[in-house]
N, C-alpha and C positions, 0 to 999 in steps of 0.2 A: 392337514395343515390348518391354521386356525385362521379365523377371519383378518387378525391382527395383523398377525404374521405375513399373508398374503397380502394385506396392503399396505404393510411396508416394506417387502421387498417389488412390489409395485411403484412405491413410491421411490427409493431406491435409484432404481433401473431411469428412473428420471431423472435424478438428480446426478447421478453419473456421467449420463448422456449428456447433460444442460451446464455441468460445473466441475467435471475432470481440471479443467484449464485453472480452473479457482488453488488448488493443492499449492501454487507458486502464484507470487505477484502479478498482477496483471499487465499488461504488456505499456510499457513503458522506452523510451529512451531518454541520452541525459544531454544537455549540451550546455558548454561553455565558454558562454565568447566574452572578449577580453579588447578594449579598447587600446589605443593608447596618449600619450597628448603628444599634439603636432603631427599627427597621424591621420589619412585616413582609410587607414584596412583596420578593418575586425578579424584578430583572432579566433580559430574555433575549433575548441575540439568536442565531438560529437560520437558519444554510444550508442550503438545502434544494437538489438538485441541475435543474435546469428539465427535463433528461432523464427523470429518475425521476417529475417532477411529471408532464409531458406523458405519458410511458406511462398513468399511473394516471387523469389526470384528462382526458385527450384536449387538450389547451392548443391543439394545432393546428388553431382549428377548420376552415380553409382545406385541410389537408390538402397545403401547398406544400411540407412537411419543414423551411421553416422560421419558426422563432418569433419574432413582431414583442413587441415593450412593450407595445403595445396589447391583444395575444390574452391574455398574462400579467398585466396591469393587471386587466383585466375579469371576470379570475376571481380576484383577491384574497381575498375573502369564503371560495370554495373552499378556498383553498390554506390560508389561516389554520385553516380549521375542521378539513382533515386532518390538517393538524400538530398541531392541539393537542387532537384527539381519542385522538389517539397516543401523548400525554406525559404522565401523572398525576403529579401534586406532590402530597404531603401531609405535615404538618404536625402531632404531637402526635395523629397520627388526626379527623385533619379534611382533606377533600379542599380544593387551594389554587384556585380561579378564576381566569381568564384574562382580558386585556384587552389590547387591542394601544393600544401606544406611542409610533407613527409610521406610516405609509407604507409600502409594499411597497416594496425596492427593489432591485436585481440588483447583484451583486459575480462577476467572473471569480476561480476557482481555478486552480490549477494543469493541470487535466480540464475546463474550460468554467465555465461561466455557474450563477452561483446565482440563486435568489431569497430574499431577506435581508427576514428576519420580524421584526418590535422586540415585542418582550412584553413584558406585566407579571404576574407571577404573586401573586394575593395570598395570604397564608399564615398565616392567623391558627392563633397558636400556634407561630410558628417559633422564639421566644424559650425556648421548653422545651429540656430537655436530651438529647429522643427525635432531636433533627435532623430533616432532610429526606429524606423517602423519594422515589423516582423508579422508575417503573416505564415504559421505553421500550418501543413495537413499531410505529413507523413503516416500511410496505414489507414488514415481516416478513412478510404473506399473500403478498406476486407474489415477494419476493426475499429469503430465509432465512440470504442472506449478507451482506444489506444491518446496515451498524452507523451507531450514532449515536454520536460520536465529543466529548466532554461536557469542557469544563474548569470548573468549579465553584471558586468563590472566594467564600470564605465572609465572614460579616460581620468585620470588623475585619481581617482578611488582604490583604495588597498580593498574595500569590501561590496561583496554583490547585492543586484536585486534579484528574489526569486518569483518566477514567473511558472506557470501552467498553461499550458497552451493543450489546450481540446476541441473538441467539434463545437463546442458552443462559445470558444475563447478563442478560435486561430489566428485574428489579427489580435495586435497589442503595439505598445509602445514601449521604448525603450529610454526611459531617463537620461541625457549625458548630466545631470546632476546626480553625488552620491546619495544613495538611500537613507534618510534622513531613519533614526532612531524609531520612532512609529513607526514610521512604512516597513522597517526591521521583522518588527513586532509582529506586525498586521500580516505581513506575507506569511512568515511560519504559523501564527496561528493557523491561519485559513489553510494551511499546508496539513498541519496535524488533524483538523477535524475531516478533512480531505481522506486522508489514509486509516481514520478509525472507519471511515464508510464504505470504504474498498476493502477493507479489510477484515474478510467473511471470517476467518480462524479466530482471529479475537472476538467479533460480533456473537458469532455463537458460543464459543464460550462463554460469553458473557450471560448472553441469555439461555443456554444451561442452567447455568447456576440460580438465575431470577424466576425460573418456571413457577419453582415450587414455594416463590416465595407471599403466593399470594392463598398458600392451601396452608393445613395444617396437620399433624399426624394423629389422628384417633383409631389407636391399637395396631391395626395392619393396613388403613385405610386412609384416604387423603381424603380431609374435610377441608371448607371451604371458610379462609381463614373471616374472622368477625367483622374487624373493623380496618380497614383502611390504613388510620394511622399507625396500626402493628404492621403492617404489608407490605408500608414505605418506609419504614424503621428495618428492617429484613434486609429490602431492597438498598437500603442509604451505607450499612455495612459491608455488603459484600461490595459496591460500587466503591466505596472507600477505602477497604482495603485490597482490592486492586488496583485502583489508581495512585496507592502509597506505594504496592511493590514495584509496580512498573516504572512509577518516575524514578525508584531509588537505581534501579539498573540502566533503562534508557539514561540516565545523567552519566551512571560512570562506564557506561561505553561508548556515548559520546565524545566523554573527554579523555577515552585511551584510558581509563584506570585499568578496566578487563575488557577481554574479550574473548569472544569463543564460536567457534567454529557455526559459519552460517548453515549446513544442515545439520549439524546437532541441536541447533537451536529451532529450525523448523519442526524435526521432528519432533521435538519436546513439548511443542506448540498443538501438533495435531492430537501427540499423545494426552493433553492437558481437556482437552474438549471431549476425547474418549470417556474421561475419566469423570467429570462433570456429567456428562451423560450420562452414564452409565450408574452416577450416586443417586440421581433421581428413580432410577430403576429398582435398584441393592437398598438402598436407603444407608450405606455406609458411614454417611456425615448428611445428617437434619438437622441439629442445631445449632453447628460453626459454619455453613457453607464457607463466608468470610475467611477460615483457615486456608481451604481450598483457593480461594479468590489472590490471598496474598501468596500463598509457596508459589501456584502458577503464574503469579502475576508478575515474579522476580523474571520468569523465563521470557514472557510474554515482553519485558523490556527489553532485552537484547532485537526481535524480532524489529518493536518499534527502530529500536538506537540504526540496523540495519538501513532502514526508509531512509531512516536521516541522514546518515552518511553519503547514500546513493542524490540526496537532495543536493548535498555540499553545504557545510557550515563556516560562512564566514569567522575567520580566524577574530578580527578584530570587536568582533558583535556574538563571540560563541555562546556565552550565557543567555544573550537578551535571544539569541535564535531558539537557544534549547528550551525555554520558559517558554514562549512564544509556541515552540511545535507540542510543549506538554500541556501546556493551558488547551490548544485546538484540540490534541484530542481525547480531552476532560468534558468539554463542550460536545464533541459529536459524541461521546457515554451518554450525557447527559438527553441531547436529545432524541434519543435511542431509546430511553429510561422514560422519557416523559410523553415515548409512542406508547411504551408496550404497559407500564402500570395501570393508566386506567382503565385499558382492552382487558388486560390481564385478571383484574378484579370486578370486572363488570361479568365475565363468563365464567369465572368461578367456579360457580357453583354449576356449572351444567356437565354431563357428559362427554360433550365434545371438548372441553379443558382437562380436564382429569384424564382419560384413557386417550382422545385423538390427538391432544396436544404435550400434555403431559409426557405420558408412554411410548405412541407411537411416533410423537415428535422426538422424544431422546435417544429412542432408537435408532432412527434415520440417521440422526445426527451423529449418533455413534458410530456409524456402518460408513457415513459420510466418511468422516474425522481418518476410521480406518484405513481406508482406501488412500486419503493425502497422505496418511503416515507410511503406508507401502510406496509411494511413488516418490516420499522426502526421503525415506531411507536408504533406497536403493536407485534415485535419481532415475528414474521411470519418465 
C-alpha cells in the first residue's frame, strides 16, 4: 500500500470520525413568534429537530433507531418543558409565562422531521416601549453550534425581523417597531454569508475546483502557475460562474417557480464535490473548471433556496430578503477566496501543494463527499 494511500485513508478515518454529522445541516431549530396589537401574549410556534430531541431526551425508548408518533407523543409534557425552560421572554422586566396552544405535532424540513410546538407566551407589559427581550440557550450544553433560528413579527407589522441566536448571541432584543428596509437587508445578508460558512458541501466544493487554480499543466505534470494575476483570473471565473448558477436557481425556488425534492438535491450536492475532486485527480476538465462551477452551481441553489425557506421569507420584503441572503453569501465566497488565494500561490510551488494538498487533499475530499452521498441517499 503506498505511502499516499495510507494517509489518506488515515486521514479519512478522521474525518469520519470528526464530520459524519456535517453530511446534513447542522443542528438548528426555527421559531416564530408573532405579536399582536392590543395584546399582550406572543404567539409561537417553534421546530425543534426529533434528532436533537431524541439525543437529549432518549425519545427511543425501544432503542430500534427508529422513532414512532407514539415514543414522541408520550413525551410531549418533556419536550414542551425543555423548549421552554430554554427560551426566557420578558417584557418591561417582567418575566412572560408559557402555555401551550395546541397539540404536539411533527412537520419534515429540508434535514428530516420536526416536532412543532404551538405556544403562548403571556407578557404583561409588552405595550412599553422597553420591547421584548429574548434570551435563547436550547442544546447550548451538548451542542455550542447548535442556533435558534427566530423570525419575530412584531405587533401591527405583516413582515418579520430575523434573528440568530447562538452561544455567543443568546440574549437579544426584540423591536415592537417594524423592520425598517435596511435592517431587512442587513439581517438576510448576515443570514447568507452565515450559511456559505456552515456550509461545508459548498465550501469544498468550491475549493475543489480553486486547487488547481493556482498550478498549471506541463505534459502530465502540475507546474506552478507564473503570475498571480493569471491565478486570480482562474480563480474570478470559476467564482463567477457559480455564484451566476446558484443565484439563477436559489431565486426561482425561492419564489416557488421550481422545485425539487430535498434529498435529490443533497445528494446531487455531494455528488457535485465528488466529481470536482476527482477532476483534479483524472484531469477531465483543466481548462473550463467554470463549466463545472456553473452546471453544479444550478444544483448547489436549490440546497441554498432550501436554508432560506427553512429561514422564512417575509412575504412583503421577498426580493429585498432574497438579494440580501444572495449578496451574504457572495461575501462569505469571497472571503473564503481571499483566505485561500494568497496561501494558495505563496505554496505553489512546494511539494506539500501539489501531491499533500492537491492529490491527497482531493482525495479525502472525494471519499468525504462519498460517504454524505451514501447517507443522503439512503437517509443513513
Amino acid at each position: 500500500m503506498s505511502r499516499l494511500l495510507r494517509a489518506c485513508l488515515a486521514g479519512l478515518a478522521v474525518l469520519l470520525a470528526a464530520t459524519s454529522a456535517l453530511a446534513h445541516k447542522p443542528s438548528d431549530s426555527y421559531l416564530t413568534l408573532r405579536g399582536a396589537e392590543g395584546s399582550s401574549d406572543i404567539t409561537v410556534r417553534w421546530d425543534v429537530a426529533l434528532r436533537d430531541l431524541d439525543y437529549v431526551l432518549q425519545l427511543d425508548r425501544d432503542n430500534n433507531g427508529e422513532l414512532t408518533w407514539g415514543e414522541v407523543r408520550q413525551r410531549e409534557a418533556e419536550i414542551t418543558r425543555l423548549a421552554t425552560s430554554h427560551l426566557a421572554l420578558s417584557a418591561a422586566g417582567k418575566a412572560c409565562t408559557w402555555d401551550s396552544s395546541a397539540p404536539l405535532q411533527l412537520d419534515r424540513h429540508s434535514d428530516g422531521t420536526y416536532a412543532v410546538l404551538s405556544l403562548v407566551a403571556h407578557c404583561p407589559g409588552l405595550e412599553s416601549e422597553s420591547g421584548l427581550k429574548a434570551h435563547y440557550s436550547l442544546f447550548f450544553d451538548v451542542d455550542p453550534s447548535h442556533r435558534g433560528l427566530v423570525q419575530w413579527i412584531a405587533p401591527g407589522s405583516a413582515s418579520g425581523q430575523a434573528l440568530i441566536f447562538g452561544t455567543e448571541s443568546a440574549g437579544q432584543s426584540l423591536a415592537l417597531q417594524p423592520a425598517g428596509v435596511w435592517e431587512t437587508l442587513r439581517q438576510y445578508l448576515l443570514d447568507g454569508v452565515w450559511h456559505i460558512w456552515i456550509g461545508y458541501d459548498h465550501i469544498l466544493f468550491l475549493l475543489a475546483l480553486l486547487l488547481p487554480a493556482v498550478l498549471v499543466r506541463q505534459g502530465r505534470q502540475w507546474a506552478p502557475a507564473p503570475r498571480l494575476d493569471g491565478a486570480a483570473k482562474e480563480v474570478l471565473k470559476v467564482v463567477t460562474a457559480f455564484t451566476l448558477a446558484h443565484s439563477i436557481t436559489l431565486s426561482l425556488a425561492a419564489l416557488g417557480v421550481i422545485s425539487l425534492p430535498s434529498r435529490l438535491v443533497e445528494s446531487a450536492i455531494a455528488a457535485s464535490v465528488i466529481v470536482a475532486a476527482l477532476n483534479n485527480l483524472r484531469g477531465m476538465i483543466e481548462t473550463k473548471r467554470w463549466v463545472l462551477a456553473f452546471v453544479f452551481g444550478l444544483i448547489h441553489g436549490f440546497g441554498f433556496a432550501s436554508v432560506l425557506a427553512d429561514l422564512g421569507l417575509p412575504k412583503d420584503a421577498l426580493v429585498l430578503a432574497l438579494v440580501g441572503f444572495n449578496v451574504g453569501v457572495e461575501l462569505g465566497q469571497l472571503a473564503i477566496v481571499a483566505v485561500f488565494l494568497p496561501l494558495a500561490f505563496w505554496l505553489r510551488a512546494t511539494k506539500f501543494y501539489r501531491v499533500g494538498v492537491l492529490k491527497a487533499g482531493s482525495v479525502l475530499v472525494a471519499l468525504l463527499a462519498g460517504w454524505w452521498l451514501l447517507q443522503r441517499m439512503f437517509d443513513l
